[in-house]
Legacy VTK file of the C-alpha trace (Angstrom):
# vtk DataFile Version 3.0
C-alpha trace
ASCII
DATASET POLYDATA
POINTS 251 float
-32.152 21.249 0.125
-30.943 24.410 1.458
-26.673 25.798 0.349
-25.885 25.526 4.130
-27.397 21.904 4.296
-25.815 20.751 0.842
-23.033 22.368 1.886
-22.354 20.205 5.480
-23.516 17.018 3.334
-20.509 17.466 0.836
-18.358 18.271 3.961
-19.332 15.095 5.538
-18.951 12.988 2.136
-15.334 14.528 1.901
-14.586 13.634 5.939
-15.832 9.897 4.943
-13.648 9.813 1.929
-10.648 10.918 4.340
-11.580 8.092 6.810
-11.190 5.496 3.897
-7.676 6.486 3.352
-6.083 7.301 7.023
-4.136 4.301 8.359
-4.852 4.006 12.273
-2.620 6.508 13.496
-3.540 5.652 17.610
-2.529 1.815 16.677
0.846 2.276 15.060
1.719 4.944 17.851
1.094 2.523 20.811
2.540 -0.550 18.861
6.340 -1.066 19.673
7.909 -4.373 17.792
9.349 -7.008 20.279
13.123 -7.388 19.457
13.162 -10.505 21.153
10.949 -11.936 19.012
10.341 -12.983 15.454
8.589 -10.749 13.192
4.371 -11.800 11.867
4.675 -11.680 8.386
0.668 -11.389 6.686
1.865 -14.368 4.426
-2.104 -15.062 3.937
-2.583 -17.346 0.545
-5.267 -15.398 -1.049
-3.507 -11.540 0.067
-0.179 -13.295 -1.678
-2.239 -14.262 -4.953
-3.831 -10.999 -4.806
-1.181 -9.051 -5.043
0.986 -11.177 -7.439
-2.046 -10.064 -9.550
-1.657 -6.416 -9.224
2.139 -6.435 -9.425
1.662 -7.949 -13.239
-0.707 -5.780 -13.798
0.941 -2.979 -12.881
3.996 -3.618 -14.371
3.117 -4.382 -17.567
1.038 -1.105 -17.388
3.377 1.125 -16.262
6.437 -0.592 -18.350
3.838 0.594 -21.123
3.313 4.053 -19.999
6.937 4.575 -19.555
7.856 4.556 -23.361
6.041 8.136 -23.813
7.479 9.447 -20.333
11.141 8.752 -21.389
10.705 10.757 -24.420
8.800 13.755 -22.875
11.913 13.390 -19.614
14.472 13.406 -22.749
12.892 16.539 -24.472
12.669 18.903 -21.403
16.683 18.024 -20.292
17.164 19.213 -23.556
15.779 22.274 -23.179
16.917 22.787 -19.659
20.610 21.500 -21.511
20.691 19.185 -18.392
21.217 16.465 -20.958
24.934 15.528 -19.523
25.007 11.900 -18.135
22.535 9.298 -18.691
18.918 9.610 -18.555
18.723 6.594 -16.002
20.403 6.100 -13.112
20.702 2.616 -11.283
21.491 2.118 -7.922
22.329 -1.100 -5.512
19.441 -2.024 -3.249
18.333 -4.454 -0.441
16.024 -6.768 -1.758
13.651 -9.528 -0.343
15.616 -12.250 1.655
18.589 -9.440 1.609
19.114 -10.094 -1.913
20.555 -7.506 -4.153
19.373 -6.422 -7.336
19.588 -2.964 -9.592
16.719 -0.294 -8.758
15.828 2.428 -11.703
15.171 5.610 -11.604
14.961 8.719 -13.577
18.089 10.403 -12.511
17.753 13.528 -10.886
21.006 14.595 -9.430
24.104 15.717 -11.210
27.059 14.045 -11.683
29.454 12.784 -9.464
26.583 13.441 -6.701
28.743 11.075 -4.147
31.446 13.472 -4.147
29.719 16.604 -4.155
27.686 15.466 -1.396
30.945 14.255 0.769
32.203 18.197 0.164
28.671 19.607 1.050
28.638 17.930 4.348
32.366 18.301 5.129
31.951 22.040 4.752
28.188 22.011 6.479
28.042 20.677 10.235
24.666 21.219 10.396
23.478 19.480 6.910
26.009 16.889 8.097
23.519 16.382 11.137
20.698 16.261 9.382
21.749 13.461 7.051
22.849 11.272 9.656
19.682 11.263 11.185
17.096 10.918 8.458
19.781 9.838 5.565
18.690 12.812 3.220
18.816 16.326 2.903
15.661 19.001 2.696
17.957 21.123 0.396
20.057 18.779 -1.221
22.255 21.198 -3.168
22.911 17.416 -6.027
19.216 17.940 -7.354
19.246 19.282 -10.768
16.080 21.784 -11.729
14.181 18.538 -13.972
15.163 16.709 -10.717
12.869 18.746 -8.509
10.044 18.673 -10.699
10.205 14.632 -11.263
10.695 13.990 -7.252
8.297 16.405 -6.376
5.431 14.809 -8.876
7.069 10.991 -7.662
7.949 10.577 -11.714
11.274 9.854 -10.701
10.509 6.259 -9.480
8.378 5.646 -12.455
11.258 3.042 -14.261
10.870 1.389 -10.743
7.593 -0.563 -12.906
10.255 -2.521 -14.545
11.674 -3.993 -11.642
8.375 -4.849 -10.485
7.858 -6.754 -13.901
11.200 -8.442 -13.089
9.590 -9.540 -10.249
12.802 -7.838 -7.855
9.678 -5.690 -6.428
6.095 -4.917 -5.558
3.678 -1.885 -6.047
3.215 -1.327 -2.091
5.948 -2.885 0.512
8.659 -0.526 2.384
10.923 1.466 0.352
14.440 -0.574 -0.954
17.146 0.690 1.687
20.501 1.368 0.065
23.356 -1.099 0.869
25.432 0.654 2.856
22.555 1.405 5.175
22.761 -2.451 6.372
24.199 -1.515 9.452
22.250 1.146 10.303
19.248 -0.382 9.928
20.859 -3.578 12.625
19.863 -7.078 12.789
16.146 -6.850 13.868
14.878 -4.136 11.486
16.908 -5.727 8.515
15.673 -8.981 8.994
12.134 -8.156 9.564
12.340 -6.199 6.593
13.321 -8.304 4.237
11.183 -10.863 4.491
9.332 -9.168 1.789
9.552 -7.793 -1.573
10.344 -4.067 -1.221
7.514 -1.312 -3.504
7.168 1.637 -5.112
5.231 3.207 -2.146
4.699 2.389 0.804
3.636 2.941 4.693
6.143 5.419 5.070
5.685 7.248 2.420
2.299 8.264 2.715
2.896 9.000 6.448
5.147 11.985 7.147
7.914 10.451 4.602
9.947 13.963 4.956
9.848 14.506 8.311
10.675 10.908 10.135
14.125 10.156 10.735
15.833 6.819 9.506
14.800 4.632 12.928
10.874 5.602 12.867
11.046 4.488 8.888
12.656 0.836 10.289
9.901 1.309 12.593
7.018 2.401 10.608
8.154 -0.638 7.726
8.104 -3.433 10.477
4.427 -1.581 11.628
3.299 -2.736 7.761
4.783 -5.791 7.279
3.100 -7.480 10.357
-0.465 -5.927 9.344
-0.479 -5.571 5.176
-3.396 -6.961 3.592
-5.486 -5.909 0.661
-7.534 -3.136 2.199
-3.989 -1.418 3.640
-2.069 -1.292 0.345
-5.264 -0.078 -1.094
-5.530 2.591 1.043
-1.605 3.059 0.682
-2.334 3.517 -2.846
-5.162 5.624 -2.499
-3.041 8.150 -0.342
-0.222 7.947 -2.872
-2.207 9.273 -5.769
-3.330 12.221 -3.334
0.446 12.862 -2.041
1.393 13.223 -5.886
-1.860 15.288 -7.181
-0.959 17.618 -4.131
2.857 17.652 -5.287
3.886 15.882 -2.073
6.662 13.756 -3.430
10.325 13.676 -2.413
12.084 16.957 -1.645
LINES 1 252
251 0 1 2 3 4 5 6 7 8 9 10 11 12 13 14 15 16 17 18 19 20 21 22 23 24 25 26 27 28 29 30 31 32 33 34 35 36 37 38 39 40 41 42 43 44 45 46 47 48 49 50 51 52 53 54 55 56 57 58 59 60 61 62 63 64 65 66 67 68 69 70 71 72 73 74 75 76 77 78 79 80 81 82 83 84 85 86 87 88 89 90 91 92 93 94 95 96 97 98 99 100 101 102 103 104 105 106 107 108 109 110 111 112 113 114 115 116 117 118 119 120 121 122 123 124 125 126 127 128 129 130 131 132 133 134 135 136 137 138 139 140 141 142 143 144 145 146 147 148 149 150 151 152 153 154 155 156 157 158 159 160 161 162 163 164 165 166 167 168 169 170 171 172 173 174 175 176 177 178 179 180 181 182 183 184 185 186 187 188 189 190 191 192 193 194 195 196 197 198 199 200 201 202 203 204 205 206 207 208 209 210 211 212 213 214 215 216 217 218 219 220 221 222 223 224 225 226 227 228 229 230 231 232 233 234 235 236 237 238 239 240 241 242 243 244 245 246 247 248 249 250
């Protein structure tokens, strides 16, 4: 086989791999949820076994692979001397049947990040716009230097494993909104979206996370619930391991 022949084989073999990833991009942009209605939730028996399964899995996995990350997270604050505050932060989330419970992370702000934010927008009008209409900042001046290089790489949400093991979440489901962003999110999106467990990754995160504002992620979460199934949080899965190898994480 000639290099110009080999050459459009591997480019076809890489445009199939692609294809096994992309979510249907043409569906979710002409589907539009009925408010007037009652949400489908894929509640299919063997789907739900399936992926009780993998959340087990992968919690007791990743609860494993944790123990070495929290010492290697430890060591480099130290030598950044970024080792003010606690290692972990915890924060109040929206859970499955609007329950509450205490997400995990690797914190990656400094402290008092509340308050310095409240300042930052006060004396910004335009940042100020910004996060009321995706509910996060490009440049959020909170992030500390380890902080940019954990939510870049997605290591941040790594303690997240744990509350999958507690059984508070799932590997793939929409992202856990914040409390206070209850009434935000009104009474449609909130209840369609918790009727399930929230995950680690999700719809939205593999698809233009950074640049979708707070209503198209309601949107886009409501667009997954309705169709999840095994072969969609696969291929959400797939496409998170390729957002993090290609340093696509949260900026």
């Amino acid at each position: 086989m000639s290099k110009s022949n080999l050459a459009v084989k591997e480019e076809l073999e890489n445009v199939a791999a692609e294809d096994v990833i992309i979510i249907n991009q043409n569906e979710q942009e002409n589907y539009r949820p009925s408010k007037d209605k009652e949400i489908r939730v894929n509640n299919n028996l063997s789907y739900l076994i399936m992926k009780k399964i993998v959340d087990i899995i992968a919690g007791i996995l990743g609860t494993i692979l944790l123990v070495p990350l929290i010492a290697v997270v430890w060591f480099i604050r130290i030598c950044l001397h970024e080792n003010d505050g606690p290692l972990f932060f915890e924060q109040i989330r929206i859970g499955k049947n609007g329950k509450q419970f205490k997400m995990y992370k690797f914190r990656t702000m400094v402290m008092e990040a509340d308050e310095k934010l409240y300042r930052y927008l006060e004396e910004n009008p335009e940042a100020k716009k910004e996060y009321k209409k995706y509910k996060k900042l490009k440049h959020d001046p909170r992030i500390t230097k380890l902080g940019n290089i954990l939510r870049k790489t997605s290591l941040d949400e790594f303690p997240q494993f744990v509350n999958i093991l507690k059984g508070e979440m799932s590997l793939v489901g929409p992202r856990p909104y914040l409390y206070r962003e209850k009434e935000d999110l009104g009474g449609y999106y909130y209840n369609s979206i918790t009727k399930v467990k929230p995950g680690i990754t999700g719809y939205w995160q593999v698809n233009g996370r950074n640049d979708v504002d707070f209503e198209e992620r309601a949107y886009m979460d409501t667009y997954y619930i309705e169709r999840r199934g095994i072969v969609m949080d696969l291929k959400i899965v797939l496409k998170t391991f390729l957002k993090i190898f290609k340093k696509e994480g949260a900026v």
